[in-house]
C-alpha positions in Angstrom: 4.2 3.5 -23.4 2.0 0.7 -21.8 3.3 -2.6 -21.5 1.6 -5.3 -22.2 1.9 -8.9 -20.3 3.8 -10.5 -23.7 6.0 -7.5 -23.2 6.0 -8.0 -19.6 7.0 -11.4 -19.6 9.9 -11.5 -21.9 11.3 -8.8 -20.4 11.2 -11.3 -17.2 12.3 -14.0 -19.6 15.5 -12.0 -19.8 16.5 -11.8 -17.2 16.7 -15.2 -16.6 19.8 -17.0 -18.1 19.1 -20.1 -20.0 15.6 -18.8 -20.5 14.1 -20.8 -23.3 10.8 -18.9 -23.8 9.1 -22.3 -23.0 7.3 -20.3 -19.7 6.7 -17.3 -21.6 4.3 -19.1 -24.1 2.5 -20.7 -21.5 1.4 -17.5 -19.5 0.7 -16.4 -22.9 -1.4 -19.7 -23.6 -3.1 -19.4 -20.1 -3.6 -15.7 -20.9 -5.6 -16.5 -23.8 -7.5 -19.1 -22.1 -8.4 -16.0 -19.3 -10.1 -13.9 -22.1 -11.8 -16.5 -23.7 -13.5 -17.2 -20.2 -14.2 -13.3 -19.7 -15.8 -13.5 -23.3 -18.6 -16.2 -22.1 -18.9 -14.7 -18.7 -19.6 -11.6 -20.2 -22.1 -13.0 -22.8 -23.7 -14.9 -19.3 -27.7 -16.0 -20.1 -26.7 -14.8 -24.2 -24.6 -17.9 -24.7 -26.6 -20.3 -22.6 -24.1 -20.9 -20.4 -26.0 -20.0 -17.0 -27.3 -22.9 -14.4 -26.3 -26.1 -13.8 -24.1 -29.0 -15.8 -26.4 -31.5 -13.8 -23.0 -33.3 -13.6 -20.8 -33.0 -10.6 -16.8 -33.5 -10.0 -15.0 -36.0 -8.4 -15.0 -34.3 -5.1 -19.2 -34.8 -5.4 -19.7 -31.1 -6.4 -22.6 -29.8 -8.4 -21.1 -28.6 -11.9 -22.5 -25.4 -13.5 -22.5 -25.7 -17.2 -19.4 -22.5 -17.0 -17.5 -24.8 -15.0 -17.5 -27.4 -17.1 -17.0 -24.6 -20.3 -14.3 -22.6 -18.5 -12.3 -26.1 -18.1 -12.2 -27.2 -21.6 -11.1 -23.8 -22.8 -7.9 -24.6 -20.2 -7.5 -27.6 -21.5 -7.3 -27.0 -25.3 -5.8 -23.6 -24.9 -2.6 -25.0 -22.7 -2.5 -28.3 -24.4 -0.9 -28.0 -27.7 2.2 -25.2 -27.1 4.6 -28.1 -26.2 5.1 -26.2 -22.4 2.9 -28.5 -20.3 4.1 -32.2 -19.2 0.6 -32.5 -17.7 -2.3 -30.7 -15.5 -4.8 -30.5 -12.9 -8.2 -29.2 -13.1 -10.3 -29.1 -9.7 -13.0 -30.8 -12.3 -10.8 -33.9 -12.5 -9.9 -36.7 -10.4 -6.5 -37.1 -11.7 -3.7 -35.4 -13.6 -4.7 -35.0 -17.2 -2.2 -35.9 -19.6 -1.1 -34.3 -22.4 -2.4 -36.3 -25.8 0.5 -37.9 -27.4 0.2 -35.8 -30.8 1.0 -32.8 -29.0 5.1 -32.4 -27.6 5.9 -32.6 -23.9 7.1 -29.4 -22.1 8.6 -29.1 -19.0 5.2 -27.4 -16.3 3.0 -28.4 -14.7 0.2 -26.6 -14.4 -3.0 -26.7 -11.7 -6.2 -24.7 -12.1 -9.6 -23.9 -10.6 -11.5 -23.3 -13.8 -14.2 -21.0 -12.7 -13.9 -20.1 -9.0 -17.2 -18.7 -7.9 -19.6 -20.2 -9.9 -21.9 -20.6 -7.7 -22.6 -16.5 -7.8 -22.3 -16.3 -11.7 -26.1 -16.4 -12.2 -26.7 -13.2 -10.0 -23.4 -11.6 -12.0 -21.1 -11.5 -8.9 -17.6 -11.4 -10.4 -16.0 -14.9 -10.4 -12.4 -15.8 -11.4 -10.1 -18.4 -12.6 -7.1 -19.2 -10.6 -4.2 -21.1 -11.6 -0.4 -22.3 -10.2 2.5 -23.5 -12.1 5.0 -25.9 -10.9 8.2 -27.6 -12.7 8.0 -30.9 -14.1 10.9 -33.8 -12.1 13.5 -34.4 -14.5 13.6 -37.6 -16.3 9.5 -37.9 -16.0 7.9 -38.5 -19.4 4.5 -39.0 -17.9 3.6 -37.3 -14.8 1.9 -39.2 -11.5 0.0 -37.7 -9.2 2.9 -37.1 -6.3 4.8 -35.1 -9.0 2.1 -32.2 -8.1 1.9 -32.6 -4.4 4.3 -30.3 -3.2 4.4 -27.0 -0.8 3.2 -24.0 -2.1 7.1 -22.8 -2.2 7.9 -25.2 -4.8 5.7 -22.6 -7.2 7.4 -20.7 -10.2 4.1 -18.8 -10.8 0.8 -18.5 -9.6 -2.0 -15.9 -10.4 -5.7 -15.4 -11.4 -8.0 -13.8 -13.3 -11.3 -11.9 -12.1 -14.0 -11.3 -14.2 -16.0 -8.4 -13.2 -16.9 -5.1 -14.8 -13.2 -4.9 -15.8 -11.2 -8.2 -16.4 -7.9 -8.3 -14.8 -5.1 -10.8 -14.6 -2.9 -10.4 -11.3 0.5 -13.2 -11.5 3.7 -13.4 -9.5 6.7 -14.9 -11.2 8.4 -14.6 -7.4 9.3 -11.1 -7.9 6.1 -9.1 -7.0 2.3 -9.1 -7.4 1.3 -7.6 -10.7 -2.0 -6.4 -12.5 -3.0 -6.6 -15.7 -6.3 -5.0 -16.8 -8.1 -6.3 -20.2 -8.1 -3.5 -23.2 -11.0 -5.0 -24.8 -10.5 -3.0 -28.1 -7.0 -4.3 -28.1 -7.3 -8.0 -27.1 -4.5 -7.3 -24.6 -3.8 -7.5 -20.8 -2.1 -4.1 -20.3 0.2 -4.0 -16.8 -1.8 -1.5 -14.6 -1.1 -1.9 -11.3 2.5 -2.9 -10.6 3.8 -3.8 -7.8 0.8 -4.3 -5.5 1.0 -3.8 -1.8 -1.2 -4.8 0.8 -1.5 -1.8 4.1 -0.5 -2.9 6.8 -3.2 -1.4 8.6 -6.6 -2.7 8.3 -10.0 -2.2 9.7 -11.7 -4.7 7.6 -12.1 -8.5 7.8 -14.3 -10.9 5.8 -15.6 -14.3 7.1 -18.7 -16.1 6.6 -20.7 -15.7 9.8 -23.3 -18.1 9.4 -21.0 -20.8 9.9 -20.1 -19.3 13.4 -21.8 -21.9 15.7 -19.1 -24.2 14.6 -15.4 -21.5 14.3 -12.5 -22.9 16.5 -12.3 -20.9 19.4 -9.4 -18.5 18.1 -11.5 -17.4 15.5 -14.5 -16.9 17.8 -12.2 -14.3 19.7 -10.7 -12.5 16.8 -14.0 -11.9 15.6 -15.7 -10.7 19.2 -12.8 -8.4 19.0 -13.8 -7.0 16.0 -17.2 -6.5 16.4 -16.5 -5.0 19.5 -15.5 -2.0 17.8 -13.9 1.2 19.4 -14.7 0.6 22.6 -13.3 -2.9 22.4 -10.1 -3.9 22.8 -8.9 -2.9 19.1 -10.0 0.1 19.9 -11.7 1.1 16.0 -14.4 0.0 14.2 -14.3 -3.0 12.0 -16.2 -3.7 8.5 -17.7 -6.9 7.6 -17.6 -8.4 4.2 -18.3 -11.5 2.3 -18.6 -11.7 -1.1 -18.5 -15.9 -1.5 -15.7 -16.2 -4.0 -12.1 -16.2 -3.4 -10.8 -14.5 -6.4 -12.7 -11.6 -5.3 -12.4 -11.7 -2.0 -8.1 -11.7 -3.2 -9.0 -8.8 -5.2 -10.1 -6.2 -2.5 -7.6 -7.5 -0.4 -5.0 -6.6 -2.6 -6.3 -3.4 -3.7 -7.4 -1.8 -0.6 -6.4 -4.0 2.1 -8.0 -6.1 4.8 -7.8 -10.3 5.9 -10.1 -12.7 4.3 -10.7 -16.2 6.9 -12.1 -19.0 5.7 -11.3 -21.4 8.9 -11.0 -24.6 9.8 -14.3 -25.6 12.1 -15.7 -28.4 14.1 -18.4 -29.6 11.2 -15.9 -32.1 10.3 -12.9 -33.5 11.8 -11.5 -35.1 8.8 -11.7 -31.9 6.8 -8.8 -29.5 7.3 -11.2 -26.5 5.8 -12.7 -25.9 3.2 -10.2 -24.4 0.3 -8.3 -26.2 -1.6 -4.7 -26.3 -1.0 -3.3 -27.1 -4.3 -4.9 -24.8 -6.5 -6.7 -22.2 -4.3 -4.6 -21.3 -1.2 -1.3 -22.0 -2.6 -1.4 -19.8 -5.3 -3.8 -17.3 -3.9 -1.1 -17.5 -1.1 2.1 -16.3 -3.4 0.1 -13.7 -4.5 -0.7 -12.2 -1.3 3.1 -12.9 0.1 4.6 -11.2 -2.8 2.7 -8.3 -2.1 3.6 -7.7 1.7 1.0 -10.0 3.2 0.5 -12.8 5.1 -1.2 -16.7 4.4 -1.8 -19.2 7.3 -3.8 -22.2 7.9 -4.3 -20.7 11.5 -1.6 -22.5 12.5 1.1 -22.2 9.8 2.2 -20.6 6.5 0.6 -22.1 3.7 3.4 -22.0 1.2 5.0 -25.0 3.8 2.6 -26.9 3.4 2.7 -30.0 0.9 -1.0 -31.4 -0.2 -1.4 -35.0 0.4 -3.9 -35.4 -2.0 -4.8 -33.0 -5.5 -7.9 -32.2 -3.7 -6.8 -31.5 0.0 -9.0 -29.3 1.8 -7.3 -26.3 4.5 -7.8 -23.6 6.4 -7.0 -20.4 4.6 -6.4 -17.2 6.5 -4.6 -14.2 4.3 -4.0 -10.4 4.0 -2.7 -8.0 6.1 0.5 -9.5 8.0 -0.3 -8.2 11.4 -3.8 -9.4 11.5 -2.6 -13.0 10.2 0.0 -12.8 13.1 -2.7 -12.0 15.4 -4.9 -15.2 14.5 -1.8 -17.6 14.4 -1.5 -16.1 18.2 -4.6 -17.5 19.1 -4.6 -20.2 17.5 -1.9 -20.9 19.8 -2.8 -19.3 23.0 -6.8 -19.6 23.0 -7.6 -23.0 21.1 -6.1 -25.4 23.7 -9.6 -24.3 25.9 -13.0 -23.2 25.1 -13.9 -19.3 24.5 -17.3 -18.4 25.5 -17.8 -16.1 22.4 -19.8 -13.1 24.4 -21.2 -12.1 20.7 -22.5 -15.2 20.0 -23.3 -16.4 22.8 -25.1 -15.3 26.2 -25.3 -11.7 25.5 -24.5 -12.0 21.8 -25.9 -9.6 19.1 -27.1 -13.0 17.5 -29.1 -14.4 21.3 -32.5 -15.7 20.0 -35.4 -12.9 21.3 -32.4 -10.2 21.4 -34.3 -6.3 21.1 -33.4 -5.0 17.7 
């Protein structure tokens, strides 16, 4: 018989002793919040939701009205179940707290509302990605420094793509997991259990446009790959880039492959691009639980504590030996410059090369 993800998770709750269903109601509530976001995605231009807020976040960001949407219905579906002692949104500049009608539970909980939204008017699947963390004892009223810790510190972390299927993929720290949406139902049915990444892999995706200003580690890894057979990896490699992390998580951890999105030299006061609280960390547990591999380049990402709610890294993930590989030269081939041969003199990109 299927098994849905309420089903799923108390069977979970079980297993743990002292379990007071307290986490069980907030996947649930989060859960709900997921559909409701599928629902307006789905109805895109029907329910006026497409373009922008013409508002942007704290981090100076340029809101699309689903943004702005897909965090209220976080907010008020997490809110009120007396699990949460407060949250983080990547549309707010602080911790929100919980009001003080509702009772105090003992999560935290960190989000990216609508990850992708930038491609949501040309219907590129977007997703929601959230991390759940426990709440110090004692604290009625949760500070900032009570979220910023490593990636390890996680009891849960998942998201939720919304593409011609929906699907909700967590780890409770036992596993990667699908769920897939039964829209006639109103339920997350568990679909894919158990999720593994290949190790082999003969795909990588990384935005090349931004290759005049990669480290050189990255530079080489990618030469390498475009080399192709008669390189020194000796196959051919595919190319993608699809501009939204929850996907790009997706086909990694359904068919394989390592996603980069790199540090570079645009800016030496940003650590990448990502960020680390609510994007890498939890997109990292995912891809650990299922076999795989997450690095800044130059370690895990799960070590790592954020400084700040909206610190920026390097995020590198997917298939363990290619990670490897790129922490490798991030420690053998960044100390000196790499004349990138593909990029550069003889490059496939030279200005006035024959087609």
């Amino acid at each position: 018989m299927e098994q849905t993800l309420t089903e799923f998770l108390i069977g979970e709750q079980r297993k743990a002793p002292g379990a007071t269903g307290g986490f069980t109601a907030l996947l649930n509530d989060v859960g709900l919040a997921c559909k409701r976001i599928s629902c307006l995605v789905g109805k895109g231009a029907l329910a006026g939701v497409l373009g922008g807020a013409g508002s942007s976040n704290g981090q100076g960001e340029a809101q699309m009205k689903l943004d702005v949407a897909a965090d209220r219905i976080f907010r008020r579906a997490t809110e009120w179940g007396g699990t949460l002692a407060a949250m983080v949104s990547e549309e707010t500049d602080l911790p929100y707290a919980i009001p003080a009608h509702y009772p105090k539970g003992r999560y935290l909980l960190a989000f990216d509302p609508l990850d992708g939204s930038s491609n949501i008017d040309v219907n590129v699947p977007v997703g929601s990605i959230f991390s759940v963390l426990r709440a110090p004892e004692g604290v009625a009223e949760p500070l900032v420094q009570d979220f910023l810790r490593p990636g390890s510190a996680q009891v849960c972390a998942g998201y939720a793509i919304y593409g011609p299927t929906t699907m909700l993929v967590l780890t409770l720290g036992h596993g990667t997991h699908g769920f897939t949406l039964d829209r006639e139902i109103g339920e997350f049915i568990l679909t894919h259990p158990g999720l593994r990444i290949p190790e082999d892999t003969s795909e990588f995706a990384i935005n090349a446009s931004n290759a005049r200003f990669w480290e050189p580690a990255v530079k080489r890894y990618v030469d390498e790959c475009l080399a192709g057979r008669s390189g020194p990896r000796g196959r051919d490699f595919n190319m993608r880039w699809i501009a939204s992390l929850v996907a790009e998580a997706h086909r990694i951890l359904m068919r394989g492959g390592v996603f980069l999105y790199p540090r570079d030299e645009r800016d030496a006061m940003r650590n990448g691009r990502l960020r680390l609280l609510y994007e890498a960390s939890p997109v990292a547990m995912l891809i650990e639980q299922a076999g795989g591999r997450a690095s800044t380049g130059t370690q895990r990402v799960l070590e790592v504590a954020p400084r700040s709610l909206h610190e920026r890294s390097g995020f590198i993930f997917g298939a363990a030996g290619e990670v490897e590989r790129l922490e490798l030269y991030h420690r053998e081939f960044n100390r000196r410059g790499y004349d990138a041969p593909l990029f550069g003199v003889r490059g496939l990109f030279r200005a006035g090369a024959e087609a």
